[in-house]
C-alpha positions as CSV (number, residue, x, y, z in Angstrom):
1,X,98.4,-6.1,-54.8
2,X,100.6,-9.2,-55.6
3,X,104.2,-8.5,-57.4
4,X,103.1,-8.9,-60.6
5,X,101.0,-5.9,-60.1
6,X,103.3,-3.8,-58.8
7,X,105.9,-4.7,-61.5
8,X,103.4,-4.0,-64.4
9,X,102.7,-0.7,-62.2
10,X,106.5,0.3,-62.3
11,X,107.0,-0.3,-65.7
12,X,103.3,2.1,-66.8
13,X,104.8,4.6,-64.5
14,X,108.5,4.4,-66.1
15,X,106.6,4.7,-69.5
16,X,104.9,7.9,-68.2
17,X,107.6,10.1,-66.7
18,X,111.1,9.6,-65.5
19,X,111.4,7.8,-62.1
20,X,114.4,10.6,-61.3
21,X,113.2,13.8,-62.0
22,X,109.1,13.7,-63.0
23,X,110.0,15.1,-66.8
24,X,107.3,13.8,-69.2
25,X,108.6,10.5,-71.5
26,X,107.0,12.1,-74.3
27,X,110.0,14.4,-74.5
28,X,112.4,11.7,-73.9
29,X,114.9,11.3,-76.5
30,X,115.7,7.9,-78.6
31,X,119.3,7.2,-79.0
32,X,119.3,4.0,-81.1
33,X,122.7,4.6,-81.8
34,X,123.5,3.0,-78.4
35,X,119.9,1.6,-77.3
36,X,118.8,3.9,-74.7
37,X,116.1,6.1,-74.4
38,X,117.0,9.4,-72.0
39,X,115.5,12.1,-70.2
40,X,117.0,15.0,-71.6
41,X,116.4,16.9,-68.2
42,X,118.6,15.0,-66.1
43,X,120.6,12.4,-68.4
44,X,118.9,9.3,-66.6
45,X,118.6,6.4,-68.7
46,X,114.8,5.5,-68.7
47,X,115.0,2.2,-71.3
48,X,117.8,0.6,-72.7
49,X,118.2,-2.3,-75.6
50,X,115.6,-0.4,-78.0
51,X,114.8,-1.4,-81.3
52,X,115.4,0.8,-84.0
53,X,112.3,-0.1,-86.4
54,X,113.7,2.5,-88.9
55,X,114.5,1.3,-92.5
56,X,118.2,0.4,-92.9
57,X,119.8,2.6,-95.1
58,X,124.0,3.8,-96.0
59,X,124.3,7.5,-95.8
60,X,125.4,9.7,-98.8
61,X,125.2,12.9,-96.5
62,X,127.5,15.4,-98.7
63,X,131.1,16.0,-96.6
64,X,130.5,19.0,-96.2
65,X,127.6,18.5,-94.0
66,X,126.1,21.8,-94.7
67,X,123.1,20.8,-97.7
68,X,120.9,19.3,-95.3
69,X,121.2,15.5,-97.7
70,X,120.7,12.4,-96.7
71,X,120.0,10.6,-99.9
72,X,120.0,6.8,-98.7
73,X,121.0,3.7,-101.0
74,X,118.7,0.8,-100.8
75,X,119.0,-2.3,-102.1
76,X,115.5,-4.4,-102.6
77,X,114.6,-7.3,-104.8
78,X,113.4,-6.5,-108.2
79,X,109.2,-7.1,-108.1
80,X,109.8,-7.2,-112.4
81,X,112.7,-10.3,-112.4
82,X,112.1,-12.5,-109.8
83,X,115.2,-13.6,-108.0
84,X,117.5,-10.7,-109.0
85,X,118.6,-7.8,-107.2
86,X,118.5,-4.1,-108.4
87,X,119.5,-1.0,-106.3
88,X,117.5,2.4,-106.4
89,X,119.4,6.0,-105.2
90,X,116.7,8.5,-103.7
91,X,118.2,12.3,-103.2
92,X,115.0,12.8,-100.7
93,X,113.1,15.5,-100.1
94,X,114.4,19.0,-100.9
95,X,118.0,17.8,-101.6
96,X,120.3,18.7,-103.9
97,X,123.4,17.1,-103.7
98,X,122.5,13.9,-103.5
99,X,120.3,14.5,-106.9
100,X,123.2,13.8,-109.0
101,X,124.1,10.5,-107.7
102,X,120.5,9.8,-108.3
103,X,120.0,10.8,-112.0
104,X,123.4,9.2,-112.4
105,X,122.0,6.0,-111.0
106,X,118.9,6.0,-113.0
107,X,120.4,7.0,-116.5
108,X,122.7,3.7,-116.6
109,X,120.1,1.7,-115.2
110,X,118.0,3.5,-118.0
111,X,120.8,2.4,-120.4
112,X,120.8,-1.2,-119.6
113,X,117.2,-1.7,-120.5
114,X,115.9,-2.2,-117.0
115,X,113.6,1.0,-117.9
116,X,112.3,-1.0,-120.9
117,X,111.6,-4.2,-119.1
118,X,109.9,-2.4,-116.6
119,X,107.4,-1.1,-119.0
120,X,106.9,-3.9,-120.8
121,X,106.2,-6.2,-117.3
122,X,103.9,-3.5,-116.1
123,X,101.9,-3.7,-119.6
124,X,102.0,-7.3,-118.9
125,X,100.0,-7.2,-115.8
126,X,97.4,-4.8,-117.3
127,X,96.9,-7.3,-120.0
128,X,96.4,-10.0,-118.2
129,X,93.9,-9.2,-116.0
130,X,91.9,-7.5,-119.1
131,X,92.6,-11.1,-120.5
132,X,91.5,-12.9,-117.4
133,X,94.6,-15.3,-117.8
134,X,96.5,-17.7,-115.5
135,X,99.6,-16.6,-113.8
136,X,101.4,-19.6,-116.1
137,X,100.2,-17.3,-119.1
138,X,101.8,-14.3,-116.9
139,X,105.1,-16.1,-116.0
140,X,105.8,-17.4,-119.9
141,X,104.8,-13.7,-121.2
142,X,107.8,-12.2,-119.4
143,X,109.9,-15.0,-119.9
144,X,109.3,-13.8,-123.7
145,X,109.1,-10.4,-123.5
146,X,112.7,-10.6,-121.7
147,X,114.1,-13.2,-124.0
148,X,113.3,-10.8,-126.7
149,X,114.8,-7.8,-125.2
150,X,118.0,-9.3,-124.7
151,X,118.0,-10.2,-128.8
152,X,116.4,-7.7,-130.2
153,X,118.8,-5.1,-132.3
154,X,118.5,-1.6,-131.2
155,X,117.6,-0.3,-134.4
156,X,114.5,-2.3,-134.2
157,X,111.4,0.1,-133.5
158,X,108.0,-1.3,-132.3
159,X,105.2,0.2,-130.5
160,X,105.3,-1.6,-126.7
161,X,101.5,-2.0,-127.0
162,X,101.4,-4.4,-130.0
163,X,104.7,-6.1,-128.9
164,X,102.8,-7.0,-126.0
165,X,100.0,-8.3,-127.8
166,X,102.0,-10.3,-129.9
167,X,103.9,-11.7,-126.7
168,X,100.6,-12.5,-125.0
169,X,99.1,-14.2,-128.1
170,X,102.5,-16.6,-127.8
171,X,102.3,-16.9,-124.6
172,X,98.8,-18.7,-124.2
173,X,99.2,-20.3,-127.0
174,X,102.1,-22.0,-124.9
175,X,100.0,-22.7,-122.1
176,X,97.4,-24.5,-124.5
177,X,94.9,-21.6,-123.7
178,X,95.0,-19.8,-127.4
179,X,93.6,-16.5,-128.2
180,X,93.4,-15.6,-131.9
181,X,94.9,-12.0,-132.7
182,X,91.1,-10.4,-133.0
183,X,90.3,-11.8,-129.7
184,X,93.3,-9.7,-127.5
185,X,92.7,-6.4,-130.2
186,X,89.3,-6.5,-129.2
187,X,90.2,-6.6,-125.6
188,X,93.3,-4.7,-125.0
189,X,92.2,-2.0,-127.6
190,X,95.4,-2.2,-130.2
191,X,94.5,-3.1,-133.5
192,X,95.2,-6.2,-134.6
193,X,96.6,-5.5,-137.7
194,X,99.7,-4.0,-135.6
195,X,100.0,-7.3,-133.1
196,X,100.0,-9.1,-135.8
197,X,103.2,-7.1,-137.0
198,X,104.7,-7.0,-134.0
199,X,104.2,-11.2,-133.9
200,X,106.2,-11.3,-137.1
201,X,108.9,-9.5,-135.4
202,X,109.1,-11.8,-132.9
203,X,109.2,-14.7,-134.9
204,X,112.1,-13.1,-136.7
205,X,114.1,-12.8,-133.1
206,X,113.3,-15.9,-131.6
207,X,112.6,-18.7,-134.1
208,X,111.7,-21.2,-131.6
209,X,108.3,-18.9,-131.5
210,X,107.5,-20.3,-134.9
211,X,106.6,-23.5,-135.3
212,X,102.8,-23.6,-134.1
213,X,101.3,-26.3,-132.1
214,X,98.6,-25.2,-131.5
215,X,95.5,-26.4,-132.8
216,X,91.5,-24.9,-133.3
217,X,90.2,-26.8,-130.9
218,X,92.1,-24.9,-128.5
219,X,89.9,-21.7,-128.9
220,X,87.1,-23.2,-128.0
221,X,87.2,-22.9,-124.1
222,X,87.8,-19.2,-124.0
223,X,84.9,-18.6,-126.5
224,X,82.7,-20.8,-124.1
225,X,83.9,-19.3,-121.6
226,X,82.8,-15.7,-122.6
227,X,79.5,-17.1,-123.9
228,X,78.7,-18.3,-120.3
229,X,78.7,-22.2,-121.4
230,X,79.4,-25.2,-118.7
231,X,82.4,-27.0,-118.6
232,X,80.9,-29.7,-120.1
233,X,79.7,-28.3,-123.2
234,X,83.4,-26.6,-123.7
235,X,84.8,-30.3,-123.7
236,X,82.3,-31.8,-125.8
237,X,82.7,-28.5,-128.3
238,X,86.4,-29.4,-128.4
239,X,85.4,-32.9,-129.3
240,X,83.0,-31.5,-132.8
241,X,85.7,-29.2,-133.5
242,X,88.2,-31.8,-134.2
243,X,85.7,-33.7,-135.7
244,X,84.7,-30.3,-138.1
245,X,87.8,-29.7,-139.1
246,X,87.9,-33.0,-141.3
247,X,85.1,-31.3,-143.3
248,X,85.9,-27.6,-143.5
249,X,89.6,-27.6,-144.5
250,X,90.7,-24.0,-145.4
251,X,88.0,-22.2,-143.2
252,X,89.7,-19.6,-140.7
253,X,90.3,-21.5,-137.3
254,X,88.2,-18.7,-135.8
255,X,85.2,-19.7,-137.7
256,X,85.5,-23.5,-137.4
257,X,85.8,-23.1,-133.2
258,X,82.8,-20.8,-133.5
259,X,80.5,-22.7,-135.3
260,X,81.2,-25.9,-133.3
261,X,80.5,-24.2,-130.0
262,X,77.0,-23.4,-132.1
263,X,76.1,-27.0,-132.9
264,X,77.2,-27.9,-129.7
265,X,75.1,-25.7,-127.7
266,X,72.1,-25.9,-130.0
267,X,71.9,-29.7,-129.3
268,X,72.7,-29.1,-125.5
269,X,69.6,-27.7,-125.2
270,X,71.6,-23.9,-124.8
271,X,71.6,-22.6,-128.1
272,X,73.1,-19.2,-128.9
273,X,72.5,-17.3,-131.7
274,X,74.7,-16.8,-134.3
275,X,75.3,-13.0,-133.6
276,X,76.3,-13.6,-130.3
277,X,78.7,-16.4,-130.7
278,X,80.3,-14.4,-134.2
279,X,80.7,-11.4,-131.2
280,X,82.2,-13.9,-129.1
281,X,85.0,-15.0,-131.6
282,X,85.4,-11.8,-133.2
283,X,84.3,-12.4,-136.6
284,X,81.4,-12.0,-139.1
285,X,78.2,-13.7,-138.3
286,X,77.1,-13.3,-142.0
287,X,80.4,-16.2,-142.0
288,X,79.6,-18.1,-139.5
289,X,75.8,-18.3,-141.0
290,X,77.4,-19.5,-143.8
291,X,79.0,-22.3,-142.3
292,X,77.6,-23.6,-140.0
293,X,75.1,-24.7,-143.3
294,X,78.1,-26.7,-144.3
295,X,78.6,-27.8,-140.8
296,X,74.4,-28.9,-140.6
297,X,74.9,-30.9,-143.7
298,X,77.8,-33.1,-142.2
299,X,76.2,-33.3,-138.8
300,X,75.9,-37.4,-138.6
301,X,79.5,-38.0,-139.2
302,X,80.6,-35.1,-136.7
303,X,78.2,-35.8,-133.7
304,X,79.0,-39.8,-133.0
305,X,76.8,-41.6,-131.0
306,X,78.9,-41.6,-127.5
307,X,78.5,-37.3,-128.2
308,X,75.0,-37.7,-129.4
309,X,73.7,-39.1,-126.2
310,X,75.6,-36.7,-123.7
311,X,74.5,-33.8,-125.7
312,X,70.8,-35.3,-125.6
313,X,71.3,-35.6,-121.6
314,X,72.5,-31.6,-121.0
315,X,69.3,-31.0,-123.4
316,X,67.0,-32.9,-121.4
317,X,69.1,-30.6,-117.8
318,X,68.6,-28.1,-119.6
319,X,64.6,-28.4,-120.0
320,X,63.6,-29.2,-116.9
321,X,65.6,-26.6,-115.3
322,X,63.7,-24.1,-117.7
323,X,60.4,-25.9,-116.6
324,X,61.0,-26.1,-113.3
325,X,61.8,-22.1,-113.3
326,X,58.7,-21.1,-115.1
């Protein structure tokens, strides 16, 4: 057996009872005050230079030392404002000094709005993913939502649900990825009569949220996107929208994106029907029947050639693939 062996033997045995007296190490105790771990049947020290892998903490232990506390002050970073710091006062378990410090702590961060904030980033998150939205969308929502929290007058009262409708609406619209009010009711479960108020409020408190720039042709993508349509046909649906628009002036923007995405598709070779696409963009399909008549009528001058031809090419994909499956 070479030295390394008989080191690595040592060191098992040290780790298994003490070298002085035999105790077990099991029962040795850890004082990471100083390092050491010691075999509280003859005081030898078995390890020294330990690591205390503990969390920090400051004690509040009551001077009187008789309660039992040890409520510990911790500061972390806040998960809800990126790059700022909060603090959090825990009494522990069975404690009852330390619980007023606690529900001290908590009522003025209460009072500063941290509470609300909280809330509204949480609903945020829940939104999003029901939205299936970019993290962009995520990161200008609470931008929003804080902006507005710091303006707002207190005597303002709004339902936190259809505020953060009304913030999410802004936000994609921001990020160029628009959802119409009846699109995020219809996901998130708030009626959209009461984002819509909420979005009036909002404008009211931050009037750089009023000037709209965004445009129909930006609700095509989602609308393809819940439809099941390739990225192609999205881009070539955005080009007929813009090219609709010139002859439907007045029609909702809802029902000018839908009934594009139905030409498109129908001369891709993918044609939905009219129920499914009116589900799509949350509207009437008795509407977008109605519409798309108008929309038949001015095909030529919507569908150029360039669009003509590529639509005629995904049609022509689109049958063989069918042929080939059958």
């Amino acid at each position: 057996m070479d030295e390394q062996e008989l080191n690595d033997l040592d060191l098992k045995i040290e780790q298994v009872a003490c070298q002085n007296c035999g105790f077990p190490f099991d029962n040795f105790i850890e004082d990471f005050a100083h390092g050491d771990s010691v075999c509280p049947n003859c005081a030898c020290v078995a390890r020294d230079r330990l690591i205390d892998l503990t969390a920090e903490k400051r004690s509040f232990r009551d001077a009187t030392g008789t309660s039992g506390n040890d409520p510990s002050r911790t500061s972390k970073v806040d998960d809800n404002s990126p790059g700022s710091l909060s603090t959090s006062i825990s009494a522990g378990r069975g404690a009852k000094g330390g619980v007023g410090i606690a529900v001290l702590h908590n009522r003025v961060t209460k009072a500063a709005g941290q509470q609300k904030l909280s809330e509204g980033y949480s609903l945020i998150e829940q939104y999003s993913s029901t939205l299936n939205v970019s993290q962009n969308v995520v990161a200008i929502a609470r931008e929003t939502f804080a902006s507005f929290e710091r303006k707002r007058t207190k005597t303002m009262r709004l339902k936190l649900d259809s505020l953060i409708g009304a913030i999410m609406h802004i936000a994609c619209k921001k990020a160029g990825a628009t959802r119409t009010f009846k699109d995020i009711s219809g996901h998130i479960g708030v009626p959209s009569k009461h984002i819509t108020e909420a979005y009036k409020n909002v404008k009211n408190i931050l009037p750089n949220e009023k000037k709209n720039t965004s445009s129909v042709a930006d609700l095509v993508p989602q609308i393809c996107i819940d439809l099941g349509l390739p990225h192609k046909v999205r881009m070539l649906a955005q080009e007929v929208t813009i090219q609709a628009q010139k002859h439907l002036e007045g029609k909702n923007p809802s029902t000018i994106a839908a009934v594009s995405i139905w030409l498109t598709a129908k001369e891709a070779g993918m044609e939905k029907s009219v129920k499914v696409i009116a589900e799509a963009a949350h509207i009437s399909h008795t509407t977008v029947r109605n519409v798309s008549k108008e929309l038949i009528n001015n095909q030529s001058s919507i569908i150029n050639d360039k669009m003509g031809q590529e639509l005629r090419k995904l049609a022509a994909t689109a049958n063989n693939t069918a042929s080939s499956g059958q």
